[in-house]
N, C-alpha and C positions, 0 to 999 in steps of 0.2 A: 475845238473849244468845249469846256465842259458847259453844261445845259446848267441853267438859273433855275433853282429849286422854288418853291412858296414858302414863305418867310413863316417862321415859327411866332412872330409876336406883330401886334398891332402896329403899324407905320405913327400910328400918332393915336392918342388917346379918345375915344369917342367917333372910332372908326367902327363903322357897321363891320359885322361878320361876313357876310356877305351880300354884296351889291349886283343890281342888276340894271341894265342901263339899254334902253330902247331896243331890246328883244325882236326879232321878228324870224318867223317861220310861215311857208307855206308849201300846201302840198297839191303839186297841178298848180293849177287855176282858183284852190281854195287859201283863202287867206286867214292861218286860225289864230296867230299871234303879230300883231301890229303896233309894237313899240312898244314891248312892256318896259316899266319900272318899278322898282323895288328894293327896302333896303330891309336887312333881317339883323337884330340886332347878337348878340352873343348871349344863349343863354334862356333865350325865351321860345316861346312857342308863338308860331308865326304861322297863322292859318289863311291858305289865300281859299275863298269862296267863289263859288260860280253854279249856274246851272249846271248839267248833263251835256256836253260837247260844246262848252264855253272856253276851249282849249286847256286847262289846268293840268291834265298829268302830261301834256307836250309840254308847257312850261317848264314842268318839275324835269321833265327828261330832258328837254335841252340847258339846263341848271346844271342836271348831275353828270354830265357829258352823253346820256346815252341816246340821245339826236343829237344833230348836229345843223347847231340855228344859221338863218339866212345872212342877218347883219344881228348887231347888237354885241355888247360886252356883260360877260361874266367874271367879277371881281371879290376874288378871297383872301378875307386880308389884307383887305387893295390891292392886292396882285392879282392883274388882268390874266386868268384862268385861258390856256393853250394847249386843249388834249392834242395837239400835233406833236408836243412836245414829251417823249415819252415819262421823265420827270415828271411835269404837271398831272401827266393820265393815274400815274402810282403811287403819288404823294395823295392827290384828292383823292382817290378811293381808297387810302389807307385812313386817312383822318375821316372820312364821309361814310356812310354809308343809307343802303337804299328798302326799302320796305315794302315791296312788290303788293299790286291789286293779288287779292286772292291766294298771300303768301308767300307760291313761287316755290317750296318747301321740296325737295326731291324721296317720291315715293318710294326709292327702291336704297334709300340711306335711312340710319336710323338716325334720333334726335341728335345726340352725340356728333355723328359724324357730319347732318346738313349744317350743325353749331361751327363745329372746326372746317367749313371749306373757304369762309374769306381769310382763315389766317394761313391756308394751302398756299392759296394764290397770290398773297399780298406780304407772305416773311418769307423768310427760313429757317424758322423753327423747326425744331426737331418733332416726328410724331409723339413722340413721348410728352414735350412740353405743351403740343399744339392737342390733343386728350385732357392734359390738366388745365390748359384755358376754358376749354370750350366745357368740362364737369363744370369748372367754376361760374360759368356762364349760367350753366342752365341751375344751378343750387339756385343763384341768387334771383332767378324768377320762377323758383320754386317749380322748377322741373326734373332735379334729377335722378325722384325714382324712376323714371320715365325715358334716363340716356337712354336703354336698349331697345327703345320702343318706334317703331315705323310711324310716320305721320299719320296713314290710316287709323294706326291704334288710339289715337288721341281724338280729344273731343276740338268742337273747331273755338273755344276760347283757348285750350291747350296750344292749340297748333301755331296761333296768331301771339301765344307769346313766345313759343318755339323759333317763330319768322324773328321777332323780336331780339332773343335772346341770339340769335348767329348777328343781327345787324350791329348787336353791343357788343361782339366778342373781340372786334376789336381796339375798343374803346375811341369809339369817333369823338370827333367835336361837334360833327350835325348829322342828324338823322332825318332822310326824306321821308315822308309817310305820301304814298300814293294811294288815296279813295280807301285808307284801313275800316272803313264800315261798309263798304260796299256789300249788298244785299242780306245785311243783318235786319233783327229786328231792335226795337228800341231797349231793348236790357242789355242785349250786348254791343249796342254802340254808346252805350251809355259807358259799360266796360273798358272799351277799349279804348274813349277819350279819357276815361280814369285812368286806364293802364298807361295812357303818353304821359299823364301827367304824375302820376306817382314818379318811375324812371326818369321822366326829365329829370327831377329831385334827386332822386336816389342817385343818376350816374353824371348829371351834371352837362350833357349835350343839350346843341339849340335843337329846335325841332322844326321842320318847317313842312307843313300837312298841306294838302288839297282835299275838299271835300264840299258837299252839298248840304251836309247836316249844320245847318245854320244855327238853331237855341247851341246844341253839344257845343259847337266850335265858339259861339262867344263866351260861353262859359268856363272853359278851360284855357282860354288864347288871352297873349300877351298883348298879342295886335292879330288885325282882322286885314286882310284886302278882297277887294269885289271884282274878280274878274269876267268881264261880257264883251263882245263883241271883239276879242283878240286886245283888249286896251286893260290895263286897272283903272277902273272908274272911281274906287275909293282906297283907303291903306289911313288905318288908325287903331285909335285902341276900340274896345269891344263897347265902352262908355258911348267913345262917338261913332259909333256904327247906331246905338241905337238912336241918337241924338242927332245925327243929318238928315237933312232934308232934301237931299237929292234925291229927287224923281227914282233913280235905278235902284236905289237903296232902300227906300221906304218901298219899290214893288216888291224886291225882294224880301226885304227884312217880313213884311206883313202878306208873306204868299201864305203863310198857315191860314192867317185871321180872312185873308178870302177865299179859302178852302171852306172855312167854318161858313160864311153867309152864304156861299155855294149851295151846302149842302140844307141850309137853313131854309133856300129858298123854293131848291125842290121839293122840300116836305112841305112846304105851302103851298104847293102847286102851282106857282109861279111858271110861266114860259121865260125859258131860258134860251139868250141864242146864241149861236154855236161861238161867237166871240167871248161871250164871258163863260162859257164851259173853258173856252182854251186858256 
């Protein structure tokens, strides 16, 4: 019997991009995702938040198939997503693609060549056409004096649109962004939320981020969700992230502003006790 492909157009109009439906994962005895839900709409940027080991890039990785979750449905296009199914595995990562912590970028390829390796593994183009993808790739994020150049040779905003420009090369519909500011300082995450959000424009895919940088992410996000304790506690726009009053949302949303009285109240020499340090 031939294998059900995923469907090239929306089942019905005002059908999310992609849906996620009571998620769970765990590992041992630890329990890190516990019935997530979520809907990403087509086209937007879609930032789920969380602390530092709030589960969010197991999320994103049991999303993009590259875990493989407990219970729960992954739905693209409304069509319930089956990496068992070799069709589902090579259809989503030809439309998907993924945006690794700390690039991923291989050392011993130059730009050129790490640009053209999802179109190696995912066509059958020809090297000749799969060179002219991947030039056009890097022009259009104004890389390509730079094809012959080793990831080393490049600066690390270089490198991070480098990662970029292979994940665009094959022109997905969504692109996952796993922690892209992970241990920058605030000019280049300020960057590199500009850089999602210029290319979203420019090439027209959803985006759908994980990350901790909370002001960056409501600023550039279409909708926000609050992932803690393996559940979404909240999923809205960036308006009402600032506007609820749920207890988990206003801790987080205002962890700067008791940073700030933090620091305000050791310079007054206040005793502080080890509960409100933490």
């Amino acid at each position: 019997m031939k294998e059900k492909v995923l469907p090239k157009k929306f089942h019905a109009e005002g059908c999310p991009l992609l849906r996620v439906l009571d998620l769970c994962k765990r590992f041992g005895d630890k329990t890190v995702l516990d019935g997530v839900w979520l809907e990403v709409w087509r086209g937007s940027v879609f930032t789920v938040l969380g602390s530092s080991g709030a589960g969010k890039s197991v999320l994103l990785k049991c999303i993009a198939g590259v875990e493989k979750p407990d219970c729960g449905v992954v739905e693209f296009y409304g069509e319930k997503l089956d990496f068992r199914r070799r069709s589902h595995r090579q259809e989503f990562r030809r439309r998907c693609s993924f945006l690794f912590q700390g690039n991923a970028l291989f050392d011993s390829l130059t730009a050129v060549e790490n640009v053209g390796l999802p179109l190696e593994q995912t066509t059958r183009l020809s090297d000749g056409e799969i060179r002219r993808r991947s030039l056009a790739a890097l022009e259009q994020l104004d890389l390509l004096e730079h094809s012959n150049h080793f990831p080393s040779q490049l600066s690390g905003g270089m490198q991070k649109r480098l990662a970029l420009a292979r994940a665009l090369v094959t022109q997905p519909e969504m692109v996952f962004f796993d922690e892209p500011t992970a241990g920058l300082d605030p000019l280049r995450r300020n960057a590199v939320f500009g850089m999602i959000a210029k290319y979203r424009m420019q090439f027209g895919f959803t985006a759908v981020v994980v990350t901790h940088d909370v002001q960056e992410a409501l600023i550039t996000s279409d909708y926000v969700a609050l992932l803690e304790h393996g559940r979404i506690r909240f999923s809205g726009t960036p308006q009402e992230f600032h506007e609820s009053e749920l207890p988990v949302v206003v801790s987080f949303r205002e962890s700067t502003a008791a940073l700030r009285n933090l620091l305000v109240a050791i310079q007054a020499g206040e005793h502080i006790s080890p509960d409100e340090e933490e």
